[in-house]
C-alpha positions as CSV (number, residue, x, y, z in Angstrom):
1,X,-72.4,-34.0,-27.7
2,X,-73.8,-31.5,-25.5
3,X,-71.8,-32.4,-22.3
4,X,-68.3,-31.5,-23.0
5,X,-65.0,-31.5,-20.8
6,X,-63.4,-28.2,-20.4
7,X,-60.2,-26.8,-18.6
8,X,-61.0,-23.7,-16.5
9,X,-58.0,-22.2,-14.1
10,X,-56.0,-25.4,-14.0
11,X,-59.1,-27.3,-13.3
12,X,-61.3,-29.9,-15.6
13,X,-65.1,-28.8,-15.4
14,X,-68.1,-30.9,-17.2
15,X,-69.9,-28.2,-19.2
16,X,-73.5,-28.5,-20.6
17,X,-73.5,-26.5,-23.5
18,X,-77.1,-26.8,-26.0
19,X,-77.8,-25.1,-28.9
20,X,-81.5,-24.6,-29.8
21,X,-84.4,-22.8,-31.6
22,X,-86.6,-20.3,-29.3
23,X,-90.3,-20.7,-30.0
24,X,-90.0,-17.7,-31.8
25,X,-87.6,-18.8,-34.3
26,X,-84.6,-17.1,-32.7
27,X,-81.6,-19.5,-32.2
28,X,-80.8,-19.9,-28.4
29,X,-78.1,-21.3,-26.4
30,X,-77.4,-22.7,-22.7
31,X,-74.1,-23.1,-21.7
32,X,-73.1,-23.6,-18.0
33,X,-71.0,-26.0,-15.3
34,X,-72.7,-28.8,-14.3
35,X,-74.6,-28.7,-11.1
36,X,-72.8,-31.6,-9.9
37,X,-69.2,-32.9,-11.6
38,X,-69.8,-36.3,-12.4
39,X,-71.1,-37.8,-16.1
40,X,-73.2,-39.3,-14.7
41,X,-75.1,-36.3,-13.3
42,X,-74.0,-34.0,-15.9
43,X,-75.6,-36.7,-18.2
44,X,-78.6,-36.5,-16.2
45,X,-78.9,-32.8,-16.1
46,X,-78.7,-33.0,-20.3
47,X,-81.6,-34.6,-20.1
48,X,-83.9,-32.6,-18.0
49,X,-82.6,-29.8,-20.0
50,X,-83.5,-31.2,-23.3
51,X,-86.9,-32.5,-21.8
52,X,-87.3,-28.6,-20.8
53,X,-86.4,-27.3,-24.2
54,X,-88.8,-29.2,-25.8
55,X,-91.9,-28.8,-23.9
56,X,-91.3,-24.9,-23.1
57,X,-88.8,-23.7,-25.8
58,X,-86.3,-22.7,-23.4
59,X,-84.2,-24.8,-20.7
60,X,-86.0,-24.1,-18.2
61,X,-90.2,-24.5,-17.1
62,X,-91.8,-21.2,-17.2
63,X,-92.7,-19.8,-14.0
64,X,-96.4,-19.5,-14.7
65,X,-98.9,-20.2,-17.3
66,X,-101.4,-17.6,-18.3
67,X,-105.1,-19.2,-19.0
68,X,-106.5,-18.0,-22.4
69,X,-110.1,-16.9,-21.2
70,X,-112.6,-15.8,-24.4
71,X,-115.5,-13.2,-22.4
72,X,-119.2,-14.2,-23.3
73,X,-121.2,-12.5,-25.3
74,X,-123.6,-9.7,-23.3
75,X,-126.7,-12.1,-22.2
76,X,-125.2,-15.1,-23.4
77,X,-126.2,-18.3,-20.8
78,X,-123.0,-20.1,-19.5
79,X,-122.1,-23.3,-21.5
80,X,-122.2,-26.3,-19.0
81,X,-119.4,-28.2,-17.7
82,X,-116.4,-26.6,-15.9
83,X,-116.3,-22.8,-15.6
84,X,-113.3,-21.6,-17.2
85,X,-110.9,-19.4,-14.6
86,X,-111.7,-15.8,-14.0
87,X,-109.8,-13.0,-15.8
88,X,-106.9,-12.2,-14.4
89,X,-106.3,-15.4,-12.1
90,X,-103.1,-17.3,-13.1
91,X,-102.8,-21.1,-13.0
92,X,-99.8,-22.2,-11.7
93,X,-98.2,-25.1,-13.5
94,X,-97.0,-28.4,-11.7
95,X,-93.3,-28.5,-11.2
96,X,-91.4,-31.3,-12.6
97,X,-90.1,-33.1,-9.6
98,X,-86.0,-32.9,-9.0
99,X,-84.1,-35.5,-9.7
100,X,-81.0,-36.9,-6.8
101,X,-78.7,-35.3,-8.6
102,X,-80.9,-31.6,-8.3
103,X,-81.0,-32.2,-4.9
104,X,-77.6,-32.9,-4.0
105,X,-76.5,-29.7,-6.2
106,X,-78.3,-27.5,-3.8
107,X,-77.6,-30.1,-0.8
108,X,-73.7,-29.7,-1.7
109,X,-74.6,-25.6,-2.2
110,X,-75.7,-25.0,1.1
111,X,-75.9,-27.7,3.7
112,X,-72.6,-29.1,3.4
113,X,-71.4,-25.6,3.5
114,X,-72.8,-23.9,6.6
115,X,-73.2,-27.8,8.2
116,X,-70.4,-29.9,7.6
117,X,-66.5,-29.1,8.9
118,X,-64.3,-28.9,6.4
119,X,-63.3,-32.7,6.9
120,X,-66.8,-34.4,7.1
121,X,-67.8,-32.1,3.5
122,X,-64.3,-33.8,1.8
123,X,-65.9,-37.3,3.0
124,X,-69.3,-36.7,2.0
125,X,-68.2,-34.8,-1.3
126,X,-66.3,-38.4,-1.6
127,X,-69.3,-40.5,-0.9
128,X,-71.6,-38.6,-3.2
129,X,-69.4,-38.3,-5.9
130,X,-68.3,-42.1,-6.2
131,X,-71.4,-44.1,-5.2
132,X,-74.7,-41.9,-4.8
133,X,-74.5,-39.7,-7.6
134,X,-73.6,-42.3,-10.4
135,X,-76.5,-44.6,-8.6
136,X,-79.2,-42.4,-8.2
137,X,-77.9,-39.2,-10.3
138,X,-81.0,-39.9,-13.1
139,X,-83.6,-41.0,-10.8
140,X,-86.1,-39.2,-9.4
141,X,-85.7,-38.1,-5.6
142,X,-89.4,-39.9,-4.8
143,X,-87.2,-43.1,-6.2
144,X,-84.9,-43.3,-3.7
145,X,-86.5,-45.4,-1.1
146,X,-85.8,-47.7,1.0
147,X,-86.1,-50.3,-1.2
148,X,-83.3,-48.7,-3.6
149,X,-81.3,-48.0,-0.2
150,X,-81.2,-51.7,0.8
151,X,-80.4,-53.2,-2.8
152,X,-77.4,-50.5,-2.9
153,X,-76.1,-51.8,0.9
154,X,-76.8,-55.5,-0.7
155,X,-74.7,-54.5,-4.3
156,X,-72.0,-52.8,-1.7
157,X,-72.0,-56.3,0.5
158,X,-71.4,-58.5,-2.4
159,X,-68.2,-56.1,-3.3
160,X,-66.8,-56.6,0.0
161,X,-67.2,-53.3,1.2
162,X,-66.2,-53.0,5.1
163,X,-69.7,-52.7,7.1
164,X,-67.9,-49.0,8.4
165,X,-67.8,-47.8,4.8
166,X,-71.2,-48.8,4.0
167,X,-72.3,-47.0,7.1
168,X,-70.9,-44.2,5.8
169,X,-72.6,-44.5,2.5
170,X,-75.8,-45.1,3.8
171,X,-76.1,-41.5,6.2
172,X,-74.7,-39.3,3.6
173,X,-77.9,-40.7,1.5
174,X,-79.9,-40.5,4.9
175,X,-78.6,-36.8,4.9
176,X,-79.4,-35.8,1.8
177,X,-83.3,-37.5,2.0
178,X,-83.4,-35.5,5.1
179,X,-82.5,-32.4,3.2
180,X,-84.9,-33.3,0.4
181,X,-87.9,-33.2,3.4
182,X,-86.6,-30.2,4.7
183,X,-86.9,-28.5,1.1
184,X,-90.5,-30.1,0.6
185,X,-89.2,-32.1,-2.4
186,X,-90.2,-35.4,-0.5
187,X,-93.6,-35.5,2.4
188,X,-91.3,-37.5,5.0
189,X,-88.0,-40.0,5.1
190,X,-88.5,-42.6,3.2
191,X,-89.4,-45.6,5.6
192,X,-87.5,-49.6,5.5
193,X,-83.9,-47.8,5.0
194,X,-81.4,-49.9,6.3
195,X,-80.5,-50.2,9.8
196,X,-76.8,-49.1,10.5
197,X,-74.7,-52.4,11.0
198,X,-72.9,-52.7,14.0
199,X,-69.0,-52.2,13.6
200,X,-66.1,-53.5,15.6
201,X,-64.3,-50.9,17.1
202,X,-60.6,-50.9,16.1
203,X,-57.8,-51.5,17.9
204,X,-56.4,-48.4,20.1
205,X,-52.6,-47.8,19.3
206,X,-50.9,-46.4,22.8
207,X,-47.1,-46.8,22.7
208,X,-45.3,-47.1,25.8
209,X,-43.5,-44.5,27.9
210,X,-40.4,-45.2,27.1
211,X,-41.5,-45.0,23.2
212,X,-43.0,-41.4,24.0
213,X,-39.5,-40.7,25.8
214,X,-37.8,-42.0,22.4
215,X,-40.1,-40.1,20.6
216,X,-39.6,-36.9,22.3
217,X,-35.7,-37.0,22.3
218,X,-35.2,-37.8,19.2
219,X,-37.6,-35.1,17.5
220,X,-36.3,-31.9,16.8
221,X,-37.4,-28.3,18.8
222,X,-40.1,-27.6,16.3
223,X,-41.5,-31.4,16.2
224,X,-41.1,-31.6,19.7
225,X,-43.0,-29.4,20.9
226,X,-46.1,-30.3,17.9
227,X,-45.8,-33.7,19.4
228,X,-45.7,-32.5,23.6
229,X,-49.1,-31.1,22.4
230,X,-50.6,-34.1,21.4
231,X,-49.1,-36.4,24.1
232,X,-49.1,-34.4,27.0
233,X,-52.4,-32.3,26.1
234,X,-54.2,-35.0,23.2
235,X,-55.0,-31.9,21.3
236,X,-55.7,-33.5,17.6
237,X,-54.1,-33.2,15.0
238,X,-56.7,-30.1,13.7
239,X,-56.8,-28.3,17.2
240,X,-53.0,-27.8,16.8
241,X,-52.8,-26.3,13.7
242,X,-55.1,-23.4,15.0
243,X,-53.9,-23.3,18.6
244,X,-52.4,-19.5,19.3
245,X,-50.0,-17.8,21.4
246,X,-53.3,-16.2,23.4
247,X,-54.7,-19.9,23.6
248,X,-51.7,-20.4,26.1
249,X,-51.7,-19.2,30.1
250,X,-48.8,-20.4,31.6
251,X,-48.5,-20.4,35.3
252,X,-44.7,-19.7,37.3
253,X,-43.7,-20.7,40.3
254,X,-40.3,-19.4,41.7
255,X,-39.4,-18.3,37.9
256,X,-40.3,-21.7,36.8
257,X,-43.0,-22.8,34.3
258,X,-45.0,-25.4,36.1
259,X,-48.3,-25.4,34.6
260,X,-51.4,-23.4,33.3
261,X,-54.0,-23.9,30.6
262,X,-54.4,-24.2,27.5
263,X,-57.9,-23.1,25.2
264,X,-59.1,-24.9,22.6
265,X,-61.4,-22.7,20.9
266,X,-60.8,-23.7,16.9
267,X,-59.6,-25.8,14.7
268,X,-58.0,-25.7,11.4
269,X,-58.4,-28.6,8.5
270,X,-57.8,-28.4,4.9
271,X,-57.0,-24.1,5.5
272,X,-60.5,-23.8,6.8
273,X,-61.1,-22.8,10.5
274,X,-63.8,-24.4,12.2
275,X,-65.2,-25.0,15.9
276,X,-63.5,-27.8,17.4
277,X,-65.1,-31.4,16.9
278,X,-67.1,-31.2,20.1
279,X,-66.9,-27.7,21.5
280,X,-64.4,-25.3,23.2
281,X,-63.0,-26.6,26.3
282,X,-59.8,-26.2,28.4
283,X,-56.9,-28.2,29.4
284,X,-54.6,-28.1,32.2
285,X,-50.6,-27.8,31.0
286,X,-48.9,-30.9,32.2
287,X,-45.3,-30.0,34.3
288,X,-43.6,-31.9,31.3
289,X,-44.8,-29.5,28.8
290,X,-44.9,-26.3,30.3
291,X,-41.1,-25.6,29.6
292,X,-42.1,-26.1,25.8
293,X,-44.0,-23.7,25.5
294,X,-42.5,-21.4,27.4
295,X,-40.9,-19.5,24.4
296,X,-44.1,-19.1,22.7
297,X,-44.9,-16.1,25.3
298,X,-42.8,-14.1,22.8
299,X,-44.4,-12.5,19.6
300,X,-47.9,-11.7,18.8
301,X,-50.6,-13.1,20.4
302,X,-52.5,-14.4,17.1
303,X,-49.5,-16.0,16.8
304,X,-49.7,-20.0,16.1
305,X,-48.0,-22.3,18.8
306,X,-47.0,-24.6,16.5
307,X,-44.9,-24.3,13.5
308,X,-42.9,-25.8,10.6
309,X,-39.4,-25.0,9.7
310,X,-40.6,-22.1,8.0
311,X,-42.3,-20.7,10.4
312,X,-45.5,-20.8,9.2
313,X,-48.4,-23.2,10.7
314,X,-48.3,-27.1,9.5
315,X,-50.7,-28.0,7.0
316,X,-53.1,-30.6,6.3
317,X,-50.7,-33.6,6.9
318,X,-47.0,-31.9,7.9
319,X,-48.0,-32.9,11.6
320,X,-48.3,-36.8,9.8
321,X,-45.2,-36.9,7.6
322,X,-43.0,-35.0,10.5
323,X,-44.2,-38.1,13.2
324,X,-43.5,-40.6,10.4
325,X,-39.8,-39.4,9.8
326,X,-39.2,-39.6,13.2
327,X,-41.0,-42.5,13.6
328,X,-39.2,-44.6,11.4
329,X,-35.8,-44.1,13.2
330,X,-37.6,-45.2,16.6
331,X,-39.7,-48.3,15.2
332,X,-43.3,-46.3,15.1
333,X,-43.0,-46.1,11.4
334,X,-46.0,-48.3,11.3
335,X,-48.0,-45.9,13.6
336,X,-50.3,-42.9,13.8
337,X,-49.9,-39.6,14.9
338,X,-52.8,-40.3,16.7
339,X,-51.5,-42.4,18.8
340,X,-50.2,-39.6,20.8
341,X,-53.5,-38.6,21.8
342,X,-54.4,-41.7,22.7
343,X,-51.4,-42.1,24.7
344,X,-52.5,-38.5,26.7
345,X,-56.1,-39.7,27.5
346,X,-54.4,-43.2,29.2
347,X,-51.7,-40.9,31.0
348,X,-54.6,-39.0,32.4
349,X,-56.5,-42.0,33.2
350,X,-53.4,-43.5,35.1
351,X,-52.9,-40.6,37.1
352,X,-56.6,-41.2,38.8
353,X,-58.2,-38.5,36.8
354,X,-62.0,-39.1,36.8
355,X,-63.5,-40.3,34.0
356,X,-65.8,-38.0,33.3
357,X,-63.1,-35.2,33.7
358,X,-61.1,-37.1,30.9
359,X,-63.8,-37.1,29.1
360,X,-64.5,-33.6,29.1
361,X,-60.3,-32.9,29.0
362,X,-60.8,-35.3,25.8
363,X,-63.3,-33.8,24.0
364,X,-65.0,-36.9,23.9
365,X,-69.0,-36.3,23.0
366,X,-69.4,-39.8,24.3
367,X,-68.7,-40.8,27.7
368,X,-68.6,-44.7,25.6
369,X,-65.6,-43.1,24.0
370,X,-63.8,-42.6,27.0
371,X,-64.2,-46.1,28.6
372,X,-62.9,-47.2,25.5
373,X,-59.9,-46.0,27.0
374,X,-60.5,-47.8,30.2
375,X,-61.1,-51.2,28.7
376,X,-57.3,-50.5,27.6
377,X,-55.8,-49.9,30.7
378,X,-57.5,-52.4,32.1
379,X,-55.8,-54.8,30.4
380,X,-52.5,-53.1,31.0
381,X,-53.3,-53.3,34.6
382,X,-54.1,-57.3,34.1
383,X,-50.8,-57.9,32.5
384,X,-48.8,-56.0,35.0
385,X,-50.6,-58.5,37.4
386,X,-49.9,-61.6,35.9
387,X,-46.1,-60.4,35.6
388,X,-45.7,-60.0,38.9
389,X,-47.5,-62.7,40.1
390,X,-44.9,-64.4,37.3
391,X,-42.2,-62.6,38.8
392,X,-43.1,-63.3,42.3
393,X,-43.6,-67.1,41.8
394,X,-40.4,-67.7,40.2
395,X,-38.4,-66.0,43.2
């Protein structure tokens, strides 16, 4: 077997390791990681290898191909038919075109690197190595077309798979054809890929205020003030890990802390800071959570606003885990820290803020996204009236 498993720092690694004869008798060996840990690629990569090694004698095509040229004899007459090349001209051989799984090694190399936040590369790393790459891995990147595109969405269908995860499935390949035209390895996007299916938005959890009161009291000083942030300011869950001390400008009236704003100008997933989801922007400091973060005006200003017990800043899913703790004693167990922020972009809403403002407060991309919110209270606003009308006709 010349695809073997390996252990390397803790980690497994697929290794491709081939033994063979050089054309000039001299034994030769290629041993390296696989572009692109799956079998399935690594399988395919053997084989492009072992094609390579026996056509050129090496793993790998050679660059250029020298044309033998034999110079006529003095006064000789040319022979007919094609003139061979001129000395000292080089014919370029024809590449051998790259497979998917070629493509998504330098795709997953560079574009999901300098392109992606370190979130959307964990779902597209997720997408590519559990459906793309063992579907298409082997086959040629000219192969994946839209007819291959639509039998894969049909295959995904039949297994039940939710319309938003085959969605998902079907731009990361959309993503990586792009990069393909981009590199010249295909002329254009392939045409006929399948349309995106239309997906039902999900319901919006937004507990009540006297569940964000419970909330609030029952927390802790450190969660406290991690969930104020998301409540009062909808910062997610990202944008508070990065926020820092200079982030915050608190404004005093009378010796009070009544207000300010805060900056959003990172974010921080999986240890990796990033630009935040849609931009830098600023938010005003509601009254309620002004006093919270009145301490953090101590220390150094690279300082993080929130932290754990430890002091440190929370990490991928502390923010999570802390909200479920305290959750469960409250009857939110069931919840999402999210909720929080959707809670702040109704309290803003409530408060006569203009859309658009919320929007922007938000970091909503989509002014659709914000009316979302709306819709919601809305229907808040509709059962308040039928309660009182209830209320009314029953005194």
């Amino acid at each position: 077997m010349t695809v073997r498993k390996a252990t390397r720092r803790g980690q497994p690694r697929l290794v491709i390791d081939i033994v063979f004869t050089k054309p000039d008798g001299t034994p030769g060996r290629y041993r390296k990681d696989a572009q692109v840990q799956t079998m399935a690629a690594a399988r395919a990569e053997e084989r492009r290898l072992l094609s390579l090694i026996a056509q050129y004698g090496e793993p790998f095509e050679p660059a250029e191909t020298l044309a033998v040229v034999v110079a006529p004899k003095a006064g000789a007459k040319p022979a007919n038919g094609p003139k061979p090349p001129m000395a000292g001209v080089v014919e370029q051989s024809s590449p051998s075109e790259k497979t998917f799984a070629d493509v998504v090694a330098e795709y997953k190399a560079s574009f999901m690197i300098t392109d992606l936040k370190p979130t959307s590369r964990r779902g597209y790393a997720s997408v590519l190595e559990s459906t793309l790459l063992p579907r298409f891995g082997e086959d040629p990147i000219s192969k994946v077309e839209g007819a291959a595109a639509s039998a894969l969405d049909v295959d995904l269908s039949k297994r039940q798979r939710a319309r938003a995860t085959r969605n998902n499935i079907q731009i990361v390949l959309r993503s990586v054809l792009q990069f393909a035209v981009k590199r010249k390895y295909l002329a254009d996007l392939p045409a006929n890929l399948p349309r995106l299916k239309p997906v039902e938005q999900t319901l919006l959890e937004i507990p009540s205020d006297e569940q964000v009161k419970k909330l609030l009291d029952t927390a802790n000083e450190l969660h406290r003030r991690a969930f104020a942030l998301m409540v009062f300011a909808g910062l997610r869950p990202n944008e508070l890990r990065a926020l820092r001390r200079k982030d915050v400008k608190l404004r005093r009236e009378e010796g009070a802390t009544v207000g300010g704003f805060l900056s959003i100008r990172e974010g921080r997933s999986y240890g990796e800071v990033h630009t935040p989801k849609t931009g830098q922007r600023e938010i005003p400091i509601a009254p309620q959570l002004a006093p919270l973060l009145a301490p953090v005006e101590e220390g150094p200003r690279d300082g993080h606003v929130a932290v754990n017990k430890r002091g440190t800043p929370w990490g991928q899913f502390g923010v999570d885990r802390a909200f479920k703790r305290v959750g469960k004693r409250i009857g939110l167990e069931e919840w999402s820290v999210y909720c929080l922020r959707h809670y702040a972009i109704t309290l803003w809403l409530r408060a006569g803020i203009p859309v658009h403002v919320v929007q922007r407060m938000a970091g909503h991309k989509h002014l659709s996204t914000t009316q979302r919110y709306v819709h919601h209270l809305k229907e808040d606003l509709d059962d308040a009236a039928r309660r009182m009308a209830a209320w009314n006709s029953g005194g």
